[in-house]
C-alpha positions in Angstrom: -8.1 -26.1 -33.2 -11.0 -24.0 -32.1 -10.7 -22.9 -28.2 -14.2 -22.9 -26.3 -15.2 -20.0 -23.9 -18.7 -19.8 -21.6 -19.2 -15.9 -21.2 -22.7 -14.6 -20.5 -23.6 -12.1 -23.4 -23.3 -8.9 -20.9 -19.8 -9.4 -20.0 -18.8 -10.4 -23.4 -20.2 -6.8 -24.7 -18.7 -5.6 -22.1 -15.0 -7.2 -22.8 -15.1 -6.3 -26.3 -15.6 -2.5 -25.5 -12.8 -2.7 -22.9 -9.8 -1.4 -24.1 -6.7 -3.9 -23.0 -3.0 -4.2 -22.9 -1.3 -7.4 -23.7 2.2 -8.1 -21.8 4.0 -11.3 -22.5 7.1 -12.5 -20.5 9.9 -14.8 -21.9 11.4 -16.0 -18.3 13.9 -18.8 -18.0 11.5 -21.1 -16.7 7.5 -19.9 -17.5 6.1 -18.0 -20.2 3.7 -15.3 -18.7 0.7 -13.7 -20.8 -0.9 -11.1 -19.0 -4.3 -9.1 -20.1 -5.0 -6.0 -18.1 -7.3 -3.0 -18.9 -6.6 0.9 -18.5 -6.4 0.3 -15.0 -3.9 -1.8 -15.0 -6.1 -4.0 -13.7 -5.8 -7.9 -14.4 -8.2 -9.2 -16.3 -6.9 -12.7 -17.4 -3.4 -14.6 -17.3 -2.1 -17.9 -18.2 1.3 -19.1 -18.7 3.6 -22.2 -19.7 6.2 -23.8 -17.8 9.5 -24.7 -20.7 13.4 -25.3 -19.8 16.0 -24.1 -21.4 18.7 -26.4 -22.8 22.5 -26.3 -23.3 23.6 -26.6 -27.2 27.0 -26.1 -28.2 27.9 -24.0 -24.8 24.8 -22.0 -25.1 21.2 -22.0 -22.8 19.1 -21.8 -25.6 15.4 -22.0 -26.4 14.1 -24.0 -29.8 12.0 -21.5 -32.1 9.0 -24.3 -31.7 9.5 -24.5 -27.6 8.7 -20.1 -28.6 5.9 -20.6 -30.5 4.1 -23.4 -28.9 4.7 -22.0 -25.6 3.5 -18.2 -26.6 0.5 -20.1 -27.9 -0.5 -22.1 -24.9 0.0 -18.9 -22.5 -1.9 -17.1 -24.8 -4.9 -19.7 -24.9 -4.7 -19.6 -21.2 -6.2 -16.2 -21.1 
């Protein structure tokens, strides 16, 4: 799967000389990535919405509900 971006060539030099800090949040309900630079400011987020489910008394997450969820936040950015 190849993921498609439309950034004029002057930002995109200017993005890959930015130095940025990733911060990803497990919640109970969303999966938050966060991209920010040495300003802490914001320079792209997405996230994914999962549930959590009950199995054998516990609230649990499956490891694919993990992964596919960090992915899709992560694409998001």
């Amino acid at each position: 799967m190849s993921i498609k971006m439309s950034i004029k060539s002057k930002e995109k030099d200017s993005m890959n000389s930015m130095k940025t800090y990733l911060g990803i949040e497990f919640g109970s309900t969303r999966i938050k990535a966060i991209l920010i630079d040495e300003d802490s400011k914001v320079v792209a987020q997405g996230s994914h919405d999962w549930e959590n489910r009950l199995e054998n008394g516990i609230w649990t997450y499956s490891l694919e509900d993990i992964s596919g969820g960090l992915f899709k936040a992560r694409r998001g950015l």
